[in-house]
C-alpha positions as CSV (number, residue, x, y, z in Angstrom):
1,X,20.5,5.6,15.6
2,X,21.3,8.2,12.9
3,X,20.5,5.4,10.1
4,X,17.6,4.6,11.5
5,X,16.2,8.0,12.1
6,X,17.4,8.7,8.1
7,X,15.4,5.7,7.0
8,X,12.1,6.7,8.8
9,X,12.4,10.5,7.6
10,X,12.8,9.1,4.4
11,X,9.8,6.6,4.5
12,X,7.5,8.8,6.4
13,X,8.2,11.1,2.7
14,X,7.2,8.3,0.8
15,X,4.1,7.4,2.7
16,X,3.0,11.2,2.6
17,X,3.9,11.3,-1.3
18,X,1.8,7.7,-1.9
19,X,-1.0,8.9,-0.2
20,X,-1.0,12.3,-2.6
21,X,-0.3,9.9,-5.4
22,X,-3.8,8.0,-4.6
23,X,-6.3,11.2,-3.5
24,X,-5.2,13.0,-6.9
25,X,-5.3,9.3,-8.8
26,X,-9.0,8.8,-7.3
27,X,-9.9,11.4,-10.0
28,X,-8.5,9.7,-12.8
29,X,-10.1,6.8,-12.0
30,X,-13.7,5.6,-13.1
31,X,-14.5,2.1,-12.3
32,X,-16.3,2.8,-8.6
33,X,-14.5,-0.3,-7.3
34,X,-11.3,1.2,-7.9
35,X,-12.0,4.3,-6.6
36,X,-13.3,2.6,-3.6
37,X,-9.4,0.6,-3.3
38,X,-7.7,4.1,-4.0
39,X,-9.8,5.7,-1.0
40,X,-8.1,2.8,1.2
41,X,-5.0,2.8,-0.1
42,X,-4.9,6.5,0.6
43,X,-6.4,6.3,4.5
44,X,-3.7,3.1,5.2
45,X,-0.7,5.0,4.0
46,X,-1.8,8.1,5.8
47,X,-1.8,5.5,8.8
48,X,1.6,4.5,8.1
49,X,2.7,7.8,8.2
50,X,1.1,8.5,12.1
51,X,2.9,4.7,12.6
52,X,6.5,6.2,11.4
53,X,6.3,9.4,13.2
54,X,5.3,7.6,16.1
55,X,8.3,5.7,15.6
56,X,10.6,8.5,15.0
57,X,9.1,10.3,18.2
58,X,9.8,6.9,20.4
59,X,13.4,6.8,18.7
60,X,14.4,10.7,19.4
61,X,13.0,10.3,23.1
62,X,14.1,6.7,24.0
63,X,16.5,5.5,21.3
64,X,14.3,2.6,20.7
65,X,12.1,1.1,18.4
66,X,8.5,0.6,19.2
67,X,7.5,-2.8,18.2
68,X,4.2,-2.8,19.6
69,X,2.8,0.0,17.8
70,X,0.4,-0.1,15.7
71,X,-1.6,1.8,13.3
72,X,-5.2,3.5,13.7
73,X,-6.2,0.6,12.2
74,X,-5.1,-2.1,13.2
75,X,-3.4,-4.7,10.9
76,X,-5.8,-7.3,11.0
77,X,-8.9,-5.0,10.3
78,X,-7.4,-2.7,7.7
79,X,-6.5,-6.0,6.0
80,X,-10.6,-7.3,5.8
81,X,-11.5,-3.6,4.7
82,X,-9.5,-3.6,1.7
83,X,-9.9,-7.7,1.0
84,X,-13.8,-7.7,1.3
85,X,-15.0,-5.9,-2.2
86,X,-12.3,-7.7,-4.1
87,X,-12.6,-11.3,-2.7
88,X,-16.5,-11.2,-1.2
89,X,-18.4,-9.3,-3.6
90,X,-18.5,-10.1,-7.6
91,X,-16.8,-7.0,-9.4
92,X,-19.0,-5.6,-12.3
93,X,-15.8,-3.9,-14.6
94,X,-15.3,-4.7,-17.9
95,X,-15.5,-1.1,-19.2
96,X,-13.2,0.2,-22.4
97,X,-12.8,3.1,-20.1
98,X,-11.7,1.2,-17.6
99,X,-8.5,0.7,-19.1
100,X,-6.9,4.0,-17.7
101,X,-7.8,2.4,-14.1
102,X,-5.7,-0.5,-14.6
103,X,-2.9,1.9,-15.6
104,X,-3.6,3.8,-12.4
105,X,-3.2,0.8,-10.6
106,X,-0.1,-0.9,-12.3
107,X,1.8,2.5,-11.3
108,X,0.3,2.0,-7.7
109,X,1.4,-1.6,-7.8
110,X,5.0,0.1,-8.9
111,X,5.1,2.3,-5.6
112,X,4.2,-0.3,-3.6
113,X,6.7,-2.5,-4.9
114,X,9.3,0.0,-4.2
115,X,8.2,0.9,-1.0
116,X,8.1,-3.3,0.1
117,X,11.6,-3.5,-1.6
118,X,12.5,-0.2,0.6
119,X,11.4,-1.4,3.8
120,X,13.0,-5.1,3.6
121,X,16.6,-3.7,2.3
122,X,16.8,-1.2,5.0
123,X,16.1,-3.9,7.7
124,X,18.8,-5.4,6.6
125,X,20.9,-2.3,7.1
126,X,20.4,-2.2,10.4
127,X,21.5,-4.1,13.3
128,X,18.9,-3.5,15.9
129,X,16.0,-6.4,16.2
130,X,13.2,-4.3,17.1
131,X,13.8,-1.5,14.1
132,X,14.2,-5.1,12.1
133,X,10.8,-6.1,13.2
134,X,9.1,-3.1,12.4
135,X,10.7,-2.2,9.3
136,X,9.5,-5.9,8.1
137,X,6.2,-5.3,9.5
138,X,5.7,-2.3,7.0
139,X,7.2,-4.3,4.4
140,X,4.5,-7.0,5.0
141,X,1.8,-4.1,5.0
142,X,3.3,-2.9,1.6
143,X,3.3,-6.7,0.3
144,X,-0.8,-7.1,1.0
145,X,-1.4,-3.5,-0.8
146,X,0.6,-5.4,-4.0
147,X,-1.6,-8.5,-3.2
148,X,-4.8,-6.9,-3.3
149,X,-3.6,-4.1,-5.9
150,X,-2.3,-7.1,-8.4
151,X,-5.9,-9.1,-8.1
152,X,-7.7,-5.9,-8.8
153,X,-5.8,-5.7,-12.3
154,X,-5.9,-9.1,-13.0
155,X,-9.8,-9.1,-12.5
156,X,-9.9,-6.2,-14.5
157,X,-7.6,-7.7,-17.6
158,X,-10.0,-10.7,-17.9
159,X,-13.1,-8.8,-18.1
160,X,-11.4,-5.8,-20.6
161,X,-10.0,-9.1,-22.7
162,X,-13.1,-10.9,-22.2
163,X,-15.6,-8.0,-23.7
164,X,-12.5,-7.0,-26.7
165,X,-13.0,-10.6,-27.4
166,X,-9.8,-11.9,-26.3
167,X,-11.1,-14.7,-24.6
168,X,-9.5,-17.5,-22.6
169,X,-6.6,-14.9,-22.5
């Protein structure tokens, strides 16, 4: 269980250095709909952080994974939270000053990237099927942030190209 315990020390940094990434990015930002996604972003990685200490307390005490766990919020509703601006609601960007919120986001995109990469190699690493599971259930997490991260820029490109001008790029 040493690997494992080293992989969830080592994510539960990450998740705590993501979610300082996003509450010092939400002032770089200016585009209220992005702020708005960096405010979740921020609350769902501090929940993945409460989720991986959980796990490393059920490890150190048990020596097993906790596949049942969840987070404070759960999966499903933490989901529709950060879908519903971006998919429900028309988005009202198209700001030149906008443009330092898409780099904000591409660099979010990055870390979330690395993080999904992360999580998926190191269930590979490991031979037990519960840490498997869970490790693949953060990866999945981390794939929805780039889901929802990546439409947020796209949306944002069109309209920025749109009022340079750029148009049907």
């Amino acid at each position: 269980m040493e690997l494992e315990r080293k992989i969830l020390e080592f994510a539960l940094k990450m998740e705590k250095e993501a979610r300082d990434f996003y509450l010092s990015a939400k002032n770089r930002v200016s585009n209220p709909n992005t702020k708005l996604l960096i405010d979740y972003l921020a609350d769902w990685e501090l929940s993945h952080c409460k989720f991986i200490e959980d796990q490393l307390n059920k490890i150190k005490s048990t020596g097993k994974w906790d596949t049942y766990a969840a987070t404070e919020m759960d999966e499903e509703t933490a989901q529709e939270i950060l879908r519903k601006p971006w998919v429900e609601e028309e988005l009202q960007t198209s700001l030149i000053a906008d443009v330092s919120d898409i780099s904000v986001l591409r660099m979010a995109l990055s870390l979330e990237r690395d993080f999904n990469n992360f999580y998926t190699k190191a269930s590979q690493k490991i031979d037990q099927p519960d840490g498997k599971k869970v490790l693949n259930k953060l990866a999945g997490w981390e794939a929805e942030h780039m889901r929802i991260i990546d439409e947020q820029i796209k949306e944002m490109h069109r309209d920025f190209m749109a009022e340079m001008g750029f148009e049907p790029f």
